[in-house]
Backbone as CSV, one residue per row, in Angstrom:
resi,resn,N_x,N_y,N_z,CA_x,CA_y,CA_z,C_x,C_y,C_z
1,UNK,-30.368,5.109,-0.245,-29.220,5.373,0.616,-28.026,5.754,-0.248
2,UNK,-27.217,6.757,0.126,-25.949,7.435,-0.797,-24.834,6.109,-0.441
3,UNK,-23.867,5.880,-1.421,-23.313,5.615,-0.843,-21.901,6.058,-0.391
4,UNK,-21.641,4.949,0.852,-20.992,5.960,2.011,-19.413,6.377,1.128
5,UNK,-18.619,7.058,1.586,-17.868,7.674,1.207,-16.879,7.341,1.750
6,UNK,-16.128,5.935,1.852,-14.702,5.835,2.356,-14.471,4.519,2.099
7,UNK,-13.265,4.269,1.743,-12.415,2.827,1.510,-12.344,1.937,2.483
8,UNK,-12.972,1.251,2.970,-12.980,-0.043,4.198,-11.602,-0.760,3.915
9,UNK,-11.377,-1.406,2.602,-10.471,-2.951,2.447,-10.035,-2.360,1.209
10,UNK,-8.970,-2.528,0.901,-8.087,-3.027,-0.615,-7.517,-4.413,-0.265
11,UNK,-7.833,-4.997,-1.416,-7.649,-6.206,-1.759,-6.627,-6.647,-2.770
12,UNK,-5.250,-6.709,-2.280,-4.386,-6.813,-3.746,-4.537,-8.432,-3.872
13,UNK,-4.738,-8.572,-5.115,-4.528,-10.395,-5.668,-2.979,-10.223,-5.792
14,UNK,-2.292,-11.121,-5.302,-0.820,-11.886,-5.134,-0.916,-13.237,-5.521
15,UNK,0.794,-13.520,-6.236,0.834,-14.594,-6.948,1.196,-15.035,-5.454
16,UNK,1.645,-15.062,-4.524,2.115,-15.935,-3.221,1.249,-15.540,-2.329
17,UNK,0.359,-15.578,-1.325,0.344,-14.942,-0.146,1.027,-14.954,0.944
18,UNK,1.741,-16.024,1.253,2.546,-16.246,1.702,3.928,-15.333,1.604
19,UNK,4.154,-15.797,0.296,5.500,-14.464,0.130,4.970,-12.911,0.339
20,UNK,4.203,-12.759,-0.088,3.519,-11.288,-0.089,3.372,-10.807,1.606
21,UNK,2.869,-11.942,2.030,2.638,-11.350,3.745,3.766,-11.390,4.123
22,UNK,4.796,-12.210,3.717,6.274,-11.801,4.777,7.082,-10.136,4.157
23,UNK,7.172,-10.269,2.753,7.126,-8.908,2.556,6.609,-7.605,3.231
24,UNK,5.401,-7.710,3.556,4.232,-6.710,4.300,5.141,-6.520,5.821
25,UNK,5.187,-7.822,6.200,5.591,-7.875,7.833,6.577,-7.819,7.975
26,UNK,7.687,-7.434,6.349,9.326,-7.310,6.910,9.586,-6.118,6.826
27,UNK,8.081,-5.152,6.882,8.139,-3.281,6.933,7.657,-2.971,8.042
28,UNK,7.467,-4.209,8.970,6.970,-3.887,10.270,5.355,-3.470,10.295
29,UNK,4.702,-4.402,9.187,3.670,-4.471,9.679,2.742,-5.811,10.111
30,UNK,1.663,-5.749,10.964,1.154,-7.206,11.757,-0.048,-7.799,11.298
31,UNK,0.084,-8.849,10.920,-1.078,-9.251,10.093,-2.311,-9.430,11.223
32,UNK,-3.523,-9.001,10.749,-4.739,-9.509,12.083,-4.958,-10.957,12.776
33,UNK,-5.563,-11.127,13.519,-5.524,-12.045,13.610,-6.677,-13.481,12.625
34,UNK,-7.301,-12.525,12.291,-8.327,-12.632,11.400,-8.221,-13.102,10.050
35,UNK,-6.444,-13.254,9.782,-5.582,-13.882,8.683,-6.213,-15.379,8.781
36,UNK,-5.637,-15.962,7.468,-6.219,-17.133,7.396,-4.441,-17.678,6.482
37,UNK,-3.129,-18.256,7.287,-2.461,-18.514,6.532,-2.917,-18.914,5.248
38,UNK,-1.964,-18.354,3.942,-1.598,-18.817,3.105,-3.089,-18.819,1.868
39,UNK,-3.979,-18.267,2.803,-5.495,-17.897,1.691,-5.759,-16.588,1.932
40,UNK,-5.556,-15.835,2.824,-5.630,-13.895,3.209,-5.019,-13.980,4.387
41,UNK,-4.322,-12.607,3.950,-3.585,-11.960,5.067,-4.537,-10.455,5.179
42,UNK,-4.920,-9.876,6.487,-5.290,-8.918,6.942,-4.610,-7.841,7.278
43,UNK,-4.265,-6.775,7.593,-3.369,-5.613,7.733,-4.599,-4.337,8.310
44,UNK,-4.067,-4.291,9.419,-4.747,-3.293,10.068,-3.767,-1.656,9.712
45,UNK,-4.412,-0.568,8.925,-3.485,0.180,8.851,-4.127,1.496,9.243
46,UNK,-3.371,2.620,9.423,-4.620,4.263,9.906,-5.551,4.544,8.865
47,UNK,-5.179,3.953,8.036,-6.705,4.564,7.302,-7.672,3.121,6.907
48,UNK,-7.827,2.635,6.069,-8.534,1.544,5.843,-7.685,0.436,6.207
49,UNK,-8.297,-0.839,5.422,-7.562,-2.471,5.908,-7.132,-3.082,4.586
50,UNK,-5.766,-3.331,4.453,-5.453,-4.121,3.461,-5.615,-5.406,3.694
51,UNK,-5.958,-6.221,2.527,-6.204,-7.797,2.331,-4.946,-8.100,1.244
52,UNK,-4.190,-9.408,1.311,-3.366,-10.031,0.425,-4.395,-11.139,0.105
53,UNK,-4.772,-11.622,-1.089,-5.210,-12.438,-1.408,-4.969,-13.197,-2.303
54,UNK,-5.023,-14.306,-2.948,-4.239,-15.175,-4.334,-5.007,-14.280,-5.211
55,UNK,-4.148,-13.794,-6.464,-4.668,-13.478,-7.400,-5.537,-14.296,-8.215
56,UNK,-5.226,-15.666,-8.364,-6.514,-16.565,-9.023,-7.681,-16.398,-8.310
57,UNK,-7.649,-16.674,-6.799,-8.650,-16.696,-6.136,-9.667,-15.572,-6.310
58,UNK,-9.080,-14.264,-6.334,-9.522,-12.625,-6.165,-10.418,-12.624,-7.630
59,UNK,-10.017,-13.563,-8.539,-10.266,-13.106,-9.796,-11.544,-14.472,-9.467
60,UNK,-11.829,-15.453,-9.438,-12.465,-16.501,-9.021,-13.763,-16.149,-8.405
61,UNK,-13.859,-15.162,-7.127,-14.417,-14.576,-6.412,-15.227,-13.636,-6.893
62,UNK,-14.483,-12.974,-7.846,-15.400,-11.741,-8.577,-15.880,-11.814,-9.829
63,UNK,-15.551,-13.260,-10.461,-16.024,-13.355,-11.338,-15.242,-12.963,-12.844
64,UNK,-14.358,-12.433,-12.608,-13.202,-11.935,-13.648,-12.243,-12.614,-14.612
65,UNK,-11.304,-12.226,-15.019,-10.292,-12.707,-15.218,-8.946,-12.264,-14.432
66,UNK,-7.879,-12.974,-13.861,-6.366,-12.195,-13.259,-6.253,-10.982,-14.021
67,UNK,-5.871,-10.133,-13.468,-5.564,-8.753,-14.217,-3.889,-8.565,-12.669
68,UNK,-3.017,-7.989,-14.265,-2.042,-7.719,-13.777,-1.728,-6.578,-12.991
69,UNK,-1.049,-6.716,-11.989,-0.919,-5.416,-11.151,-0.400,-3.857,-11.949
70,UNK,-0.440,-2.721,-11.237,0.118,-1.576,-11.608,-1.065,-0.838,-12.255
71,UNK,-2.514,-0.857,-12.700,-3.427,-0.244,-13.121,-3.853,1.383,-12.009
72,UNK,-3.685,0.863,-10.817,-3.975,1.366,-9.694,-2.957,1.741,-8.836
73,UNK,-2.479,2.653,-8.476,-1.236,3.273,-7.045,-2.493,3.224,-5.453
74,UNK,-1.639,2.837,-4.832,-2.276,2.868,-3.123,-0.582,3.558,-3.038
75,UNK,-0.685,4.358,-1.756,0.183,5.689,-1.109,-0.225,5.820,0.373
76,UNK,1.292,6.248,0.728,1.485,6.259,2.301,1.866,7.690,2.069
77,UNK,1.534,8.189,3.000,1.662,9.923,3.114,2.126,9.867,4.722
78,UNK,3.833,10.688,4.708,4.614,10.775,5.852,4.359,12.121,6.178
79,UNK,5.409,12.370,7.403,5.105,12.993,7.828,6.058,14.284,7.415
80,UNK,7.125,14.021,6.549,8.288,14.923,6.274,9.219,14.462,5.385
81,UNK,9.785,14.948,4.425,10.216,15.048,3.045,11.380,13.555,4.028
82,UNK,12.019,13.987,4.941,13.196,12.752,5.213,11.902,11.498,5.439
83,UNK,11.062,11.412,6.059,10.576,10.231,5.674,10.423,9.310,4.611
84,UNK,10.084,9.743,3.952,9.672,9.282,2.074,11.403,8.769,2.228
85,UNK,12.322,9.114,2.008,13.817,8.524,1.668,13.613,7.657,2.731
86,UNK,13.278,7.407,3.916,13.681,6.375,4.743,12.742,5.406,4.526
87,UNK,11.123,4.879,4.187,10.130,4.922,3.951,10.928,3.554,2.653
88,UNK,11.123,4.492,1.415,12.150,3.933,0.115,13.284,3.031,0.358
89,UNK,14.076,3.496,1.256,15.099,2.302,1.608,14.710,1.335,2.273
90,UNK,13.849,1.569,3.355,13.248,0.211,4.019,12.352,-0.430,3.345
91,UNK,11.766,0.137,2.011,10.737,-0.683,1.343,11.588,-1.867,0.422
92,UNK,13.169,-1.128,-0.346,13.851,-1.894,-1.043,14.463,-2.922,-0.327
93,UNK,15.049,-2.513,1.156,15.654,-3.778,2.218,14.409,-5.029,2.210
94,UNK,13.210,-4.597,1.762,12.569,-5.873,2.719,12.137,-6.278,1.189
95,UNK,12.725,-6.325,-0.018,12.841,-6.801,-1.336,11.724,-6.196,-2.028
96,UNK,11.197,-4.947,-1.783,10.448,-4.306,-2.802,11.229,-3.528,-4.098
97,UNK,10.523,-2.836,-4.460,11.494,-2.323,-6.054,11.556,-0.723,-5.898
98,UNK,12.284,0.032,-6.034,11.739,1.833,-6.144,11.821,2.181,-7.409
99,UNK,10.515,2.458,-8.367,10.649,2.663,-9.264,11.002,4.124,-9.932
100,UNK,10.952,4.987,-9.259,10.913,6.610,-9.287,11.570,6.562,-8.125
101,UNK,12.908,7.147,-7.721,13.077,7.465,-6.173,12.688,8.649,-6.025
102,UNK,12.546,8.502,-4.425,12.710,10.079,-3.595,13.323,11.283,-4.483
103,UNK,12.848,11.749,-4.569,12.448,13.377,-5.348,11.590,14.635,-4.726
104,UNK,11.895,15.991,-4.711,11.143,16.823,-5.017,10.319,16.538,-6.242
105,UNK,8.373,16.522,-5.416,7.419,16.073,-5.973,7.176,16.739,-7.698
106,UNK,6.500,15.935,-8.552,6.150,16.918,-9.716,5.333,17.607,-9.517
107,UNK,3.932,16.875,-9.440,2.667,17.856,-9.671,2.293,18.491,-8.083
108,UNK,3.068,18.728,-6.966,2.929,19.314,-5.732,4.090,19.756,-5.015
109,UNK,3.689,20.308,-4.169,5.142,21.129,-3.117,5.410,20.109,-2.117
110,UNK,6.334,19.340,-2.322,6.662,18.406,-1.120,7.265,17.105,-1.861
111,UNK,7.754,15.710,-1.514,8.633,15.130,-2.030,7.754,13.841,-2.103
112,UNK,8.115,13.151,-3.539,7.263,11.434,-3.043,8.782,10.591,-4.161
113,UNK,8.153,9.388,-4.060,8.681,8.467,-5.098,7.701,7.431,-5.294
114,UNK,7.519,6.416,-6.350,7.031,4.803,-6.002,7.676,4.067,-6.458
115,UNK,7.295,3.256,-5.493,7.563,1.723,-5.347,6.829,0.918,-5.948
116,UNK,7.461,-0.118,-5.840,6.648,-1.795,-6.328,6.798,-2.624,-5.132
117,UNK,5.538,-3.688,-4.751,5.686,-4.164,-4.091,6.176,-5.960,-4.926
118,UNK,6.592,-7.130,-4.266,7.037,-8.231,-4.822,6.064,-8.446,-6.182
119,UNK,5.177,-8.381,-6.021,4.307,-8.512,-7.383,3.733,-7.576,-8.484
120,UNK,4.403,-6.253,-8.092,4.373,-5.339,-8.970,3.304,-4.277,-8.552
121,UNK,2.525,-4.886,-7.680,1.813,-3.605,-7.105,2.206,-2.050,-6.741
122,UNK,1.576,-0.913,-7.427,2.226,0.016,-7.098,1.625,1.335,-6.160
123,UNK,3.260,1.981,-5.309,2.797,2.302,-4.030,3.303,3.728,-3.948
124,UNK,3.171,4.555,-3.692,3.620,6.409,-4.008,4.000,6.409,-2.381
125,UNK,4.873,7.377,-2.280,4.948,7.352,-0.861,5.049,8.594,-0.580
126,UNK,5.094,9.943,-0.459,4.608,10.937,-0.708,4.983,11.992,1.388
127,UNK,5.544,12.927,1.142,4.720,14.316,1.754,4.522,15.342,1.509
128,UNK,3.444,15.905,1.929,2.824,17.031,0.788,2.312,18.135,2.531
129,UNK,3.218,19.010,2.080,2.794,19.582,3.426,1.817,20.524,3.239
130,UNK,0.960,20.454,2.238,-0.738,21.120,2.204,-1.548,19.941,2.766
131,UNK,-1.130,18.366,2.801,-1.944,18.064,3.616,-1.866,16.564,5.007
132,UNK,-1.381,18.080,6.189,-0.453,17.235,6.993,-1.431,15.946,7.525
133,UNK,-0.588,15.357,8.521,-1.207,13.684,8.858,-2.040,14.192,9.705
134,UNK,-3.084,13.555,10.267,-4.039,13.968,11.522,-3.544,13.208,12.595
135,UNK,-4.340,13.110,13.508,-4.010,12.128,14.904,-4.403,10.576,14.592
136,UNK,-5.137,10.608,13.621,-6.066,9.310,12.689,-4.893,8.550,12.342
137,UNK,-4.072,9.636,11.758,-2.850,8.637,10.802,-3.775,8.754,9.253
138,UNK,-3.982,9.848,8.994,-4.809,9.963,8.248,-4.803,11.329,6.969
139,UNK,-4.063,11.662,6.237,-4.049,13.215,5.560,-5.480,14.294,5.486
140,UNK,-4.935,15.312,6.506,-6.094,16.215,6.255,-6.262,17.365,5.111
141,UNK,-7.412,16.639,4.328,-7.541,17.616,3.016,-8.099,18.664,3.410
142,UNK,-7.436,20.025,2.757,-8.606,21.354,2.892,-9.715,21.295,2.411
């Protein structure tokens, strides 16, 4: 069997989950119900499902060691260059970081910046009008 071709869950390890999920939910988003205070938070979003999880735990689970955030970018793709600036200010109001602001993009025609989330996780926020949103909530690649 191939395997299948799409992202179900990201799983960020967080030093709080707690702090991390009020962060999440002070951008207006709703944790599932399927959360388990204070051990995972769930996030239903248009494309796959984010998980907050303790970073000891995440690392516990898989057998690892903690590895510090920022190796990896996850990205929200709007719908129009003023999004991304509004997108950035509401990410810094609800105590995230902008590490690059809102800009005309480098390597594409259209505008992004990133962010950090409370634990350093990092987040691109991006529109790229080669590849607009679908009805999914979803970027359609050519």
């Amino acid at each position: 069997m191939p395997v299948p071709a799409r992202v179900s869950l990201v799983t960020l390890g967080v030093a709080d989950v707690e702090a991390s999920t009020r962060f999440y939910t002070s951008l207006g988003w709703t944790p599932s119900a399927a959360s388990v205070p204070g051990v995972v938070t769930f996030f239903a979003t248009a494309g796959g499902r984010l998980a907050l999880f303790g970073r000891d735990d995440l690392a516990a689970d898989s057998g690892t060691s903690p590895v510090a955030p920022g190796a990896v970018s996850l990205a929200v793709n709007c719908d129009s260059a003023a999004d991304v600036d509004e997108v950035a200010r509401e990410w810094a109001t609800a105590g995230g970081r902008v590490l690059r602001p809102p800009a005309d993009a480098r390597e594409f025609e259209g505008r992004s910046a990133y962010l950090a989330d409370p634990d350093g996780h990092l987040w691109e926020v991006a529109w790229n009008p080669a590849f607009p949103i679908g009805a999914d909530g979803v970027p359609v690649l050519p």
